[in-house]
Structures are given as C-alpha cells and as structure tokens.
N, C-alpha and C positions, 0 to 999 in steps of 0.2 A: 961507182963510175957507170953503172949501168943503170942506173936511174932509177933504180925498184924500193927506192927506201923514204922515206916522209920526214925531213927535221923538222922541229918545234917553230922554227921559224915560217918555215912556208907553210906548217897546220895550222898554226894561231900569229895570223898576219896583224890583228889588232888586240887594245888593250881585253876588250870584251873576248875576245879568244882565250885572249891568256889565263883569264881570272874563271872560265868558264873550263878550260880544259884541269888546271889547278881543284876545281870542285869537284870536276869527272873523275877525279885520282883520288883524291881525299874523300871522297863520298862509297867508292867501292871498297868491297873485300879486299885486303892486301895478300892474302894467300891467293886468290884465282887469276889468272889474266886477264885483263884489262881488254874490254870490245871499245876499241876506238873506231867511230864512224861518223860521220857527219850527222846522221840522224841523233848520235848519242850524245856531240856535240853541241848540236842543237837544242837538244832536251837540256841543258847543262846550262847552256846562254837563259833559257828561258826560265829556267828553277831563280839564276841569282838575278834578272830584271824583277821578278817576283818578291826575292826578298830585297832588294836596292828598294824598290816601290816602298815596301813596306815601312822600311826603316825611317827613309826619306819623311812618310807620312806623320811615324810617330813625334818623332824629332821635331819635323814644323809645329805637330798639337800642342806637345807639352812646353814649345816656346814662345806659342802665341798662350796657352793658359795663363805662362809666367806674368807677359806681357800684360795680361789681363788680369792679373792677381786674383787666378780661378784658384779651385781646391776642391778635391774630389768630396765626396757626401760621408765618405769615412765609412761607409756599408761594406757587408761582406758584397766580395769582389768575385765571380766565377772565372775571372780572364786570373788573375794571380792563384786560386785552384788550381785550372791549365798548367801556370808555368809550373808550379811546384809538383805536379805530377811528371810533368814530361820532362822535367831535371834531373828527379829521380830517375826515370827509364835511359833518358841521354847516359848517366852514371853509370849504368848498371849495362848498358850495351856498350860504352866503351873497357869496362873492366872486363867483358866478355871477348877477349881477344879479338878488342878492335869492331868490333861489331858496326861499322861504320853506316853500311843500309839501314838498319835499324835507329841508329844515331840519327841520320838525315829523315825517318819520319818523324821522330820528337821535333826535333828544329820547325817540323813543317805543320805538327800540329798546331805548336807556338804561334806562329806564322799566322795559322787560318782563324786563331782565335782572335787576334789583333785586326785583321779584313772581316770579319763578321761584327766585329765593333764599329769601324768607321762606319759599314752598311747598312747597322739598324739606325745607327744616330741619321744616315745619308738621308734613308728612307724616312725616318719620321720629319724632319725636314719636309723633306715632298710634300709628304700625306697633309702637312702642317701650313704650305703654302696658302694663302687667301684667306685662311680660317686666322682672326686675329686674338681668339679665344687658345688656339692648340698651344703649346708647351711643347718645344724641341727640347725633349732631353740630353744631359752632357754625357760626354765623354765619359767614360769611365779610365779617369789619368792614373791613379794607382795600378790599375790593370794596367793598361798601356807601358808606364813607367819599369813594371817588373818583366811585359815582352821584351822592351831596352834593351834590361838589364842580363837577359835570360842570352839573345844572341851575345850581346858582348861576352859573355862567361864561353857560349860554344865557341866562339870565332876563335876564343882562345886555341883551338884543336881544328879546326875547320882553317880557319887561316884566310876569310876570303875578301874580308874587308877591307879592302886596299886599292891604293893607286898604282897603275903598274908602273916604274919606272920605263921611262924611251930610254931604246939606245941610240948609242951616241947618233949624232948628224940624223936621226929620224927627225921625220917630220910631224905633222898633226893627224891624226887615224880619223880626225872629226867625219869627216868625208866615208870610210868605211862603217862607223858608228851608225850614220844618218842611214846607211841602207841597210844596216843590219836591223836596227830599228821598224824598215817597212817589211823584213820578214816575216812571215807566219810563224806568232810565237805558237806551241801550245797554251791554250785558254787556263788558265787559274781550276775552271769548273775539271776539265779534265785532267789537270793537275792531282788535285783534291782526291778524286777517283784511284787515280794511280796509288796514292799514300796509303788509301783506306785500301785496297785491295793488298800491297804489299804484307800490310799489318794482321788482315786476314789470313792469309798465308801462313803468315807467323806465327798464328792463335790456329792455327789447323783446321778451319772453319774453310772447306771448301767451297761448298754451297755457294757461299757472301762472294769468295772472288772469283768465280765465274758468272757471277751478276752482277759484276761491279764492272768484267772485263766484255761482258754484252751493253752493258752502261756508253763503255769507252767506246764503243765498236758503233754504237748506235750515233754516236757527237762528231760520228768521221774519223776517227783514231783506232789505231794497234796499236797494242802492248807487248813486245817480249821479254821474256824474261829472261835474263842474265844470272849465271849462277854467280852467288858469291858477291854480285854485285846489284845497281839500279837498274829497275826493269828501262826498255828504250823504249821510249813514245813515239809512232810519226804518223802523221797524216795519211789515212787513205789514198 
C-alpha cells in the first residue's frame, strides 16, 4: 500500500522484459540474492538479442544450404571442437551445484564461435569483391549445425527460447520492442570481454582480469561484480 515494492508486471512491461529478466534468474547463483537493476536488466535484454541474432542466423544458413543442396567439405571442424568442449564444462558446472555463471560462459563461448564464422566467411567476401579470381569460402555447416544443436540441449535448462504468452486483453508490445530496439545495447566486443574476464577469475589468473576489465573501461563500460552471480555491465 505504500508503494515500496516492484511487481513483475510493472518491471517487465514487454515480452523482451520477460524473457530477459527469466535469463537474469536462471543465469545466477541460486544460493546468493539476486541484484535486480535496470542496468542488470539491461545486460540481460542484450546477452539474449545476441543470442536470438545468432540463432536466427544459423537457422537461415543451414536452410538456405538445404535449399541449395550445399554439404560441408567433411574436414575436421574447430567450431564442433568448441561445442564438444564447452558441453563438457556446461555438464560439469551444472552438476557443480548449479554452477549457473559458469554455465552461461560455455553457452557464450558456443555463441562466439558461431559469430566468428559468419565474420571470416563475411570478410572474405569483402576482401573477394571485384577480384573475379578470389574464392569466397563456405560456411562451415557441420560446425554451425552442432552450435544448433548445442543451444537446443542448454535451452533445455536455460529455458529461454520462447514466445511469451500475452495476457489476456493485452495488446501488441510491438511499439515497446521498436524502442527497446534503439537502446544502447552493450557491443557483442564488450560482451566477449566480460565472458573472458569472468572465466579468468575462475582459472585464478588475476593479472588476465584486471586487463580485461581496463579492456572494458577503455570501450566506455564498467563491470561489477556480483557475488554468486553475472558480473553487471553499463555504460560510463
């Protein structure tokens, strides 16, 4: 009655709220309390636009491959290496009582292996423009194909793949979408930063994350750290 308290409803007014604040809970430590803030919030919205991106991209490659009745080269693959390493550690930090932080850097190395695919093929492309000799190399779809498969197996535990149901007599959030959209995400690069510095941490390797966290400080961003939980990123 006295207005000092926050429901789920007026924190996560849209679907992107929902499924954002949903990652902020399932992503931390479930022994620590939970830092709900708009900045963490924030960090949270822009972790699953990153991986929605991603998804989205695989999914179009391997269906336009179909369409084109491509087929990967059959070589060993360093993108399917990735996932079978970082399956392994996802396994091994959730049987670590829930080890959820750690959880969410596997997912994000996965992630970054699959964006540094699209971006060498992007780039050779470029560099390959005008030259009608250059060879744009493909896809590497068996890679790609086992990132797929690697979120579908986490979402199993993650839970984030999904449409939110409206309630009743709601209307369309398009309109809150479209400007959550021209928010200042944090950058993929500072993203990246953050995973690698967490995981430094973890490996006890001080040195790496306090130059990782001069890294982030330098690109316009702070990192604090959350015990038990996601460090919180925000803009200077």
């Amino acid at each position: 009655s006295k207005g000092n308290f926050l429901t789920l409803r007026t924190a996560c007014p849209t679907s992107d709220d929902v499924r954002a604040y949903r990652y902020l809970v399932v992503s931390s430590q479930y022994r620590n309390p939970l830092s709900f803030t708009d900045a963490a919030l924030g960090a949270a919205k822009g972790a699953l636009k990153r991986l929605d991106r991603v998804k989205v991209m695989i999914e179009e490659a391997l269906s336009q491959a179909e369409k084109d009745k491509l087929d990967s080269d059959g070589g060993d693959s360093d993108i399917v290496a990735t996932v079978e390493k970082e399956l392994a550690n996802f396994e091994v930090a959730i049987a670590d009582d829930l080890s959820m932080p750690r959880a969410s850097a596997s997912l994000f190395s996965i992630v970054k292996s699959a964006e540094k695919e699209f971006k060498r093929v992007a780039k050779a492309a470029k560099d390959a423009d005008g030259h009608e000799s250059a060879v744009v190399p493909p896809l590497d779809l068996i890679g790609l194909k086992s990132v797929l498969g690697a979120l579908d197996k986490m979402d199993q535990v993650f839970g984030i793949y999904y449409d939110v149901p409206k309630a009743k007599g709601e209307g369309s959030d398009d309109d809150e979408s479209a400007s959550d959209d021209e928010e200042a995400a944090v950058p993929t690069e500072v993203m990246d930063l953050v995973v690698q510095r967490s995981a430094a941490k973890d490996s006890k390797d001080w040195e790496l994350a306090d130059s990782l966290r001069a890294k982030i400080t330098e690109l316009g961003f702070s990192v604090k750290d959350v015990k038990g939980g996601d460090p919180i990123v925000s803009k200077n």
